[in-house]
SEGU-443144 format. One record per residue (C-alpha): y negated, x, z; residue number from 1; chain. Coordinates in Angstrom, 1 decimal. Each point is the difference from the previous one (the first is absolute). Example, Ala and Ser with C-alpha at 12.3 -4.5 7.8 and 13.67 -1.06 7.14 Angstrom:
BEGIN
       c2       c1       c3     n   chain
      4.5     12.3      7.8     1       A
     -3.4      1.4     -0.7     2       A
This chain:
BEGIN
       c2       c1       c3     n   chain
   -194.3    140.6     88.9     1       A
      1.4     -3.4     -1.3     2       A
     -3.3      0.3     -2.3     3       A
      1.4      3.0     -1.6     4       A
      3.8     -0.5     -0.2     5       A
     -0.8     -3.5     -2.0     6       A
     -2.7      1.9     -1.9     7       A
      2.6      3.1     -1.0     8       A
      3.0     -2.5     -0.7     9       A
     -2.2     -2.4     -2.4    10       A
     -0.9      3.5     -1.8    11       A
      3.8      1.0     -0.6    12       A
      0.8     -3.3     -1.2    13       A
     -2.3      0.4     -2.0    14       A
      1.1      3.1     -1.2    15       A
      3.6      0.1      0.6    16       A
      0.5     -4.0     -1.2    17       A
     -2.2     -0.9     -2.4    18       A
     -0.3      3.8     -1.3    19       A
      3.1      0.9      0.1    20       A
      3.1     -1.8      1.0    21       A
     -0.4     -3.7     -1.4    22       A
      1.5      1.8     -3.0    23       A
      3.3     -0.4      1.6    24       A
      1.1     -3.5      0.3    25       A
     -2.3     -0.6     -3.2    26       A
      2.0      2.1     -2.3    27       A
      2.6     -2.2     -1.2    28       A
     -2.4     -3.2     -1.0    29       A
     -2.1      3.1     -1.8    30       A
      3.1      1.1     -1.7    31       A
      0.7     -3.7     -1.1    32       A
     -3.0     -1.1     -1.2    33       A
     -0.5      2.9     -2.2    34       A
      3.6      1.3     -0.7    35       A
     -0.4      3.5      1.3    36       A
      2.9      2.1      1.0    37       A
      0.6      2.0      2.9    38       A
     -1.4      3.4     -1.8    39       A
     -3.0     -2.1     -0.7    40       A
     -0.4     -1.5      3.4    41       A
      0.2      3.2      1.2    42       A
     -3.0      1.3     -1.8    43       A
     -1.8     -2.8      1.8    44       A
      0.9      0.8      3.8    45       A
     -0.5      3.7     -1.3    46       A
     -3.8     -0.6     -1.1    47       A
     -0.2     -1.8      3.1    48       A
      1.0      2.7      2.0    49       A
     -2.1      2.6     -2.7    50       A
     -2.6     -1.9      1.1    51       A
      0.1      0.8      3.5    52       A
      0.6      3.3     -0.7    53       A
     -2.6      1.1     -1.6    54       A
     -2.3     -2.5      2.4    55       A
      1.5      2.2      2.9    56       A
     -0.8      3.0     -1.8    57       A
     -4.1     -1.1     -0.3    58       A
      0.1     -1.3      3.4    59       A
      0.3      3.5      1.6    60       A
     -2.6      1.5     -2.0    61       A
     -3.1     -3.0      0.6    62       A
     -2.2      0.5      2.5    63       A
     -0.8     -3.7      0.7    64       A
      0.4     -2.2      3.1    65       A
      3.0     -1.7      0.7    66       A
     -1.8     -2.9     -0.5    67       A
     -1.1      0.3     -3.6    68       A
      3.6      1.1     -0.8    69       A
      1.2     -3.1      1.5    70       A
     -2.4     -2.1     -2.2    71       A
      0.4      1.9     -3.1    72       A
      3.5      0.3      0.4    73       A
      0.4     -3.6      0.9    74       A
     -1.9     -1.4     -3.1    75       A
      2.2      2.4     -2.5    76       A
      3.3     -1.9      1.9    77       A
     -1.5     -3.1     -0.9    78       A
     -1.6      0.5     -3.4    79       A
      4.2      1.7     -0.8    80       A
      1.8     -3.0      1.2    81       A
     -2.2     -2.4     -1.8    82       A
      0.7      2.1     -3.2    83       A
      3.5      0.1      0.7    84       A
     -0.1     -4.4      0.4    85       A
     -2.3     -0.2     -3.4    86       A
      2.8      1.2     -2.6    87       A
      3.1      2.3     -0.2    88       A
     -1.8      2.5     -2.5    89       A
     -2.4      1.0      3.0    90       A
      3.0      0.3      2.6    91       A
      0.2      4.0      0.3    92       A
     -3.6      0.6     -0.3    93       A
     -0.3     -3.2      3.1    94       A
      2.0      1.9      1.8    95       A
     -1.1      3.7     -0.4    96       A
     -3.3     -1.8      1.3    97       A
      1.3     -1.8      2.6    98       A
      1.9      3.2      1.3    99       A
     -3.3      2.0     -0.7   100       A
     -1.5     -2.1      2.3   101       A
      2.6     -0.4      2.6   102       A
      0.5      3.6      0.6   103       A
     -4.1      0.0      0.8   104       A
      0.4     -2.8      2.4   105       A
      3.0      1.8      2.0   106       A
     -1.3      3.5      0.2   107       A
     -3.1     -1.6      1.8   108       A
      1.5     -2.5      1.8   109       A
      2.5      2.9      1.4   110       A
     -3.2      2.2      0.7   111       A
     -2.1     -2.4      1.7   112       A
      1.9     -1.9      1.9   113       A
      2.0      2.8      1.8   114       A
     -3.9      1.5      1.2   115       A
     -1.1     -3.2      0.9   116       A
      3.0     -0.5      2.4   117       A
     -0.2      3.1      1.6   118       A
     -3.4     -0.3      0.3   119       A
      0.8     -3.0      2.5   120       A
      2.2      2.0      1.5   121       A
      3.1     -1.8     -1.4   122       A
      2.3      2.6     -1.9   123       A
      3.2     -1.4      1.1   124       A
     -1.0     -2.7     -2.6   125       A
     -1.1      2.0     -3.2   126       A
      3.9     -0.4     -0.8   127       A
     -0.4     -4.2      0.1   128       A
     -2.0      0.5     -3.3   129       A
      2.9      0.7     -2.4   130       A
      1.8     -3.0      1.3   131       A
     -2.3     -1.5     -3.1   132       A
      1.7      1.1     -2.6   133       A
      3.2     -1.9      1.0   134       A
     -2.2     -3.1      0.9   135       A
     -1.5      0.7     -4.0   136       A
      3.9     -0.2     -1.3   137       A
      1.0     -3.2      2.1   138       A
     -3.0     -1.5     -0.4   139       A
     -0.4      0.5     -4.2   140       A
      3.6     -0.4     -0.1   141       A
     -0.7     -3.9      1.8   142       A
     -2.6     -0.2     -2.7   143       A
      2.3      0.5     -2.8   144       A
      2.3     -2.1      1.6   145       A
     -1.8     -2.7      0.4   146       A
     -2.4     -0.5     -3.5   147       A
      2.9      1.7     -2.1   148       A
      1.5     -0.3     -2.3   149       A
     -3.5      0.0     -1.6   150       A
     -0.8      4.0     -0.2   151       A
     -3.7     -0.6     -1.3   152       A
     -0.8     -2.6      3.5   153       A
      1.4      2.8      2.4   154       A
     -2.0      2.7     -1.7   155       A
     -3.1     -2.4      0.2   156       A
      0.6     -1.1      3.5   157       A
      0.2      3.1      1.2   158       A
     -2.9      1.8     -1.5   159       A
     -1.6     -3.2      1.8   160       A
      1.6      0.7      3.3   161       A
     -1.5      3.9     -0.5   162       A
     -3.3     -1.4     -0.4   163       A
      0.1     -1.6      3.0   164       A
      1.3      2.5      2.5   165       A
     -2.4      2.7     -1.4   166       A
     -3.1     -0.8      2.1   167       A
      2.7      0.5      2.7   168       A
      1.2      3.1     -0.9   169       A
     -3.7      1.3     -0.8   170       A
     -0.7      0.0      3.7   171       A
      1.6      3.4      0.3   172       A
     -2.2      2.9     -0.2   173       A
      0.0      3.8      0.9   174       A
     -2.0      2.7     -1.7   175       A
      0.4      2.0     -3.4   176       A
      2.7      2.6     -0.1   177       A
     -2.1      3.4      0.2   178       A
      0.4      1.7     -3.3   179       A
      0.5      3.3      2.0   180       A
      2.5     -1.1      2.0   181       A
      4.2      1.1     -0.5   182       A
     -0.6      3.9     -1.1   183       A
      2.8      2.2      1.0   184       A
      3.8      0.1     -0.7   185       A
      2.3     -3.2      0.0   186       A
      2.9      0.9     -2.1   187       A
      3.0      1.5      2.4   188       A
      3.8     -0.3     -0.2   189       A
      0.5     -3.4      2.5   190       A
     -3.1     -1.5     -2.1   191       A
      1.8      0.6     -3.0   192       A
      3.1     -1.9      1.4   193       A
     -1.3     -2.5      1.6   194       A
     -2.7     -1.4     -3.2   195       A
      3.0      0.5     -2.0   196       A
      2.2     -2.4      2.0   197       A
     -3.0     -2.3     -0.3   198       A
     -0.3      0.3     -3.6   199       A
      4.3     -0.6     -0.5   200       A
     -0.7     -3.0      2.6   201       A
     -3.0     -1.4     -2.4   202       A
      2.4      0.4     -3.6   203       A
      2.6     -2.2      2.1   204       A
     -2.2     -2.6      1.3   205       A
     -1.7      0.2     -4.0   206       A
      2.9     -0.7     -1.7   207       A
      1.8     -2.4      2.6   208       A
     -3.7     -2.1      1.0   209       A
     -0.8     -0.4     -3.5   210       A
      3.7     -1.6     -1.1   211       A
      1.2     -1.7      3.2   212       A
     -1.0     -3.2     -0.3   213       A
      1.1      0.7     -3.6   214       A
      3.4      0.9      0.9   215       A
      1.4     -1.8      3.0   216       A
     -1.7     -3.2     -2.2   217       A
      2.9      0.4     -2.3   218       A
      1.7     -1.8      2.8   219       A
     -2.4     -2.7      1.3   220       A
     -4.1      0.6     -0.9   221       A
     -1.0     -1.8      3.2   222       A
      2.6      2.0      2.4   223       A
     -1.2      3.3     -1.5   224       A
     -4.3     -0.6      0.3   225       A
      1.3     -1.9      3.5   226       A
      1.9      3.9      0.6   227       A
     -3.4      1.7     -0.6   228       A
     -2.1     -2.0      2.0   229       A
      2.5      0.4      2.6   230       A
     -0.4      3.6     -0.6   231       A
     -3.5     -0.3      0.4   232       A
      0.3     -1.5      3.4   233       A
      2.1      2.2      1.2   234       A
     -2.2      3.0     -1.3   235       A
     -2.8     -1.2      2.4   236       A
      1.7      1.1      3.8   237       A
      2.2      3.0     -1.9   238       A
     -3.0      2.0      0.3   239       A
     -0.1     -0.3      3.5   240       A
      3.9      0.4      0.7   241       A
      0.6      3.2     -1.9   242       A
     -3.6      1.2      1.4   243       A
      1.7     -0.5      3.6   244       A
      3.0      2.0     -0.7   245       A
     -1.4      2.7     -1.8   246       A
     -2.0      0.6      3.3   247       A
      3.2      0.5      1.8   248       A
      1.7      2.0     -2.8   249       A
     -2.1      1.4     -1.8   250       A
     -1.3     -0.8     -3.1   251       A
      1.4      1.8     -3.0   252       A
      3.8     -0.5      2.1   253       A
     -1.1     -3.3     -0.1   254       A
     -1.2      0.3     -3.9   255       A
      3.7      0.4     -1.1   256       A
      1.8     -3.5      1.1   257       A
     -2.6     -1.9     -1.2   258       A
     -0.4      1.3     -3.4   259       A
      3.7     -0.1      0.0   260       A
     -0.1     -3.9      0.8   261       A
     -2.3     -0.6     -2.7   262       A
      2.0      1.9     -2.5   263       A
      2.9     -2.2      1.6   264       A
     -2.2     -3.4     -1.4   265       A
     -0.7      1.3     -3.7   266       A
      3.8      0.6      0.2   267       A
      1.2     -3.2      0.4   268       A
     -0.9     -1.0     -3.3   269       A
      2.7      2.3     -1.2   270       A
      2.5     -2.2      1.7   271       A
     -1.6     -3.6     -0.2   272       A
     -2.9     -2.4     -0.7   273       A
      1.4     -3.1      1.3   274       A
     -1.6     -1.5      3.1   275       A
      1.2      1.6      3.3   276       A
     -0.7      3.6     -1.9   277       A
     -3.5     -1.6     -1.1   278       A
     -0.7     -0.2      3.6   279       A
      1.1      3.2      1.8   280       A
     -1.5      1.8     -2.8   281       A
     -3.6     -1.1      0.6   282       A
      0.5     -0.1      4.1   283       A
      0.9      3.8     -1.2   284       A
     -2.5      1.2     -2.1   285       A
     -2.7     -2.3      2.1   286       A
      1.2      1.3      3.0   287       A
     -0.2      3.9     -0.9   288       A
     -2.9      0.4     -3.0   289       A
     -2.6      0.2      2.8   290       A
      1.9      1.5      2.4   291       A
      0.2      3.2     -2.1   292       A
     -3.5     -0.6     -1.4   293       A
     -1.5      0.9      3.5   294       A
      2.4      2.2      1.2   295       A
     -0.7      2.0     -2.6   296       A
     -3.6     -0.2      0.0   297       A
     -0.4      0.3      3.4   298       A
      2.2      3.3     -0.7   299       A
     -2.9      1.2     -3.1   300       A
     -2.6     -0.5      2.9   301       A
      1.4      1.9      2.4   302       A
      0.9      3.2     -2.1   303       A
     -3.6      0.0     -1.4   304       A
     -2.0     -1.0      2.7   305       A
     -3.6      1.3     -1.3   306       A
      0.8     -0.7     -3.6   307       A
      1.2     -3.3      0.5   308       A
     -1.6     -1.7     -2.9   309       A
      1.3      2.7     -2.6   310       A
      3.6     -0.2      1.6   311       A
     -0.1     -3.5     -0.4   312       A
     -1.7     -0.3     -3.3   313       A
      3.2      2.1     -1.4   314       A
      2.6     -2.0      1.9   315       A
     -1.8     -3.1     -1.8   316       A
      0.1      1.9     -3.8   317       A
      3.5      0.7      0.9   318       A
      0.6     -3.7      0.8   319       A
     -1.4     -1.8     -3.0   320       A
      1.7      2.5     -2.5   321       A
      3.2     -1.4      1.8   322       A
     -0.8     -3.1      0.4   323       A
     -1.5      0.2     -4.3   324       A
      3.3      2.0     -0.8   325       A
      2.3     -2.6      1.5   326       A
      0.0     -3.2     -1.9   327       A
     -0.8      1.7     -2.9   328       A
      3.8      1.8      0.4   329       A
      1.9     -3.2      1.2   330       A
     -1.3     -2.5     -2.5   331       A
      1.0      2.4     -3.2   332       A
      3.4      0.5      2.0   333       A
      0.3     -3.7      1.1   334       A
     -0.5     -0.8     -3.9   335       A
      2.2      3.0     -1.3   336       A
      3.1     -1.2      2.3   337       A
     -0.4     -4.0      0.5   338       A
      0.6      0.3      3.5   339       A
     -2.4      1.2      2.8   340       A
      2.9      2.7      1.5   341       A
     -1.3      2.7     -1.7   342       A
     -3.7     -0.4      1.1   343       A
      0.2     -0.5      3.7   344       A
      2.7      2.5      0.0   345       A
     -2.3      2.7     -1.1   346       A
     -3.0     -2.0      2.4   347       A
      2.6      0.3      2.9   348       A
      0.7      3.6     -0.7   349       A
     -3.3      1.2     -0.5   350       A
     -1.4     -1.7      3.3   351       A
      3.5      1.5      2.0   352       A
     -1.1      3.5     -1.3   353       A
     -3.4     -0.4      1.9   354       A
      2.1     -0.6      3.0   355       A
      1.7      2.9     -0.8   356       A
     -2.7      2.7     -0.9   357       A
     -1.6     -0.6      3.9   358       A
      3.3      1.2      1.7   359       A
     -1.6      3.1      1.3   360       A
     -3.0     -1.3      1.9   361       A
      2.5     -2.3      1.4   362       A
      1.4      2.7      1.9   363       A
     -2.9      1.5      1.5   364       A
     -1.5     -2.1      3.1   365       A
């Protein structure tokens, strides 16, 4: 079991770090060093995110072994972030790549490792796995932290630290989707809901993940990457908590305070960037983006139980046109009005109308 936890958890970071989220506390040196402004930083976290997308997107549709998808996937990560530390002209295509190969890497990692657990017998620990992708922000976050303010040796450093942990991660095997399976129906009326409060949760977390760092730096630069680590960390057992509760609640009733929390973070830049704000934001935004993640997911699965994959591969088309959508709306807005008010106002909104639009399945039992 230990075997496969470690194995999984070296796969997100992989994914969710290197792939993804090292965008964050790298953003302002990027900006810097190249003299972009927020409209064009924003194109950067939204190729990122494009990136995943359309990885997501291909993922559903290959019938190869978890396996292989980890490899491949884990090689694109690598090849994107060493494109991204080469020279500024090949930063969006770096990081369409690295998001490419990113989204391969999770899809397996969140296939294989599940079946491999249960197959032990262990089930109650299938939700351990996405305690990863917290571990990825802390631990990239650390990175940045500590080999900043140098962008180019984080973005090498980590594409080294990928390379390492992906014999690791390649332990984790299942077999090839079957190309038959997921026929029927999947569309109804609570779907609908609840993929759309996923998708207003994903334009939130897109617009205020990209520019945090970015934002709360205008304060102190080390106090805001130190806020997202510290989001990061507390990301990792959130899972777990909210997973607990939801059990005794119920899921979707559940659903509603902890979206509302996390529109609650994005909101706090309206107010203020200094310090103490810096720091409830990310414990906010840390403490609820995975919280909603799996309650929601775990919500997809259970309305389409024998289409599972094709519920899930919309919920995941529906995320990355959020998450693509997001930062490409704040930076323009950030630019258009000097201040970040405007953006995470519209980021907080959108993310409370998810909690919002699953008010009637909170209802029901």
């Amino acid at each position: 079991m230990i075997l496969i936890l470690a194995a999984a958890i070296a796969g997100i970071i992989i994914a969710q770090g290197t792939g993804r989220f090292l965008l964050t506390p790298l953003l302002p040196a990027m900006q810097a060093a190249a003299g972009l402004d927020d409209a064009a930083a924003g194109a950067i976290g939204a190729a990122n995110f494009a990136g995943y997308l359309a990885g997501a997107v291909v993922a559903t549709a290959l019938a190869a072994s978890a396996r292989t998808m980890i490899l491949g996937g884990g090689v694109l990560v690598i090849l994107g972030t060493l494109a991204t530390a080469w020279d500024p002209s090949a930063w969006l295509i770096g990081r369409f790549v690295a998001g490419f190969g990113g989204a391969l890497v999770f899809v397996a990692v969140g296939s294989a490792a599940p079946a491999m657990l249960e197959a032990i017998g262990r089930r109650d620990r299938v939700l351990h796995i996405y305690t990863g992708v917290g571990i990825a922000i802390a631990g990239t976050g650390a990175l940045a932290l500590v080999l900043g303010p140098n962008q180019d040796r984080v973005w090498f450093a980590s594409a080294v630290l990928a390379a390492v942990l992906l014999p690791l991660a390649a332990v984790l095997k299942a077999p090839p989707p079957s190309r038959g399976a997921g026929q029927g129906k999947v569309l109804s009326a609570p779907m609908v809901r609840v993929i759309a409060a996923y998708g207003c949760l994903s334009f939130g977390f897109g617009a205020g993940g990209t520019f945090f760092v970015r934002v709360f730096a205008a304060g102190d630069a080390t106090v805001a990457t130190l806020a997202w680590i510290a989001a990061g960390i507390v990301m990792a057992p959130s899972v777990l908590f909210w997973a607990r509760l939801a059990q005794r609640v119920g899921g979707m009733r559940m659903l509603i305070p902890v979206q509302g929390l996390h529109a609650l973070g994005l909101a706090i830049a309206c107010v203020s960037t200094a310090p103490l704000p810096a720091a409830l934001a990310g414990f906010l935004l840390g403490g609820t983006f995975m919280g909603s993640t799996a309650l929601c997911l775990a919500r997809v699965r259970a309305l389409a139980p024998e289409q599972g994959q094709r519920a899930l591969a919309l919920a995941t088309v529906i995320f990355g046109i959020g998450q693509v959508t997001g930062p490409l709306a704040a930076g323009p807005l950030m630019d258009a009005t000097g201040t970040p008010a405007v953006a995470f106002a519209l980021a907080a909104f959108v993310t409370l109308i998810g909690a919002v639009v699953v008010v009637p399945d909170a209802r029901r039992p």
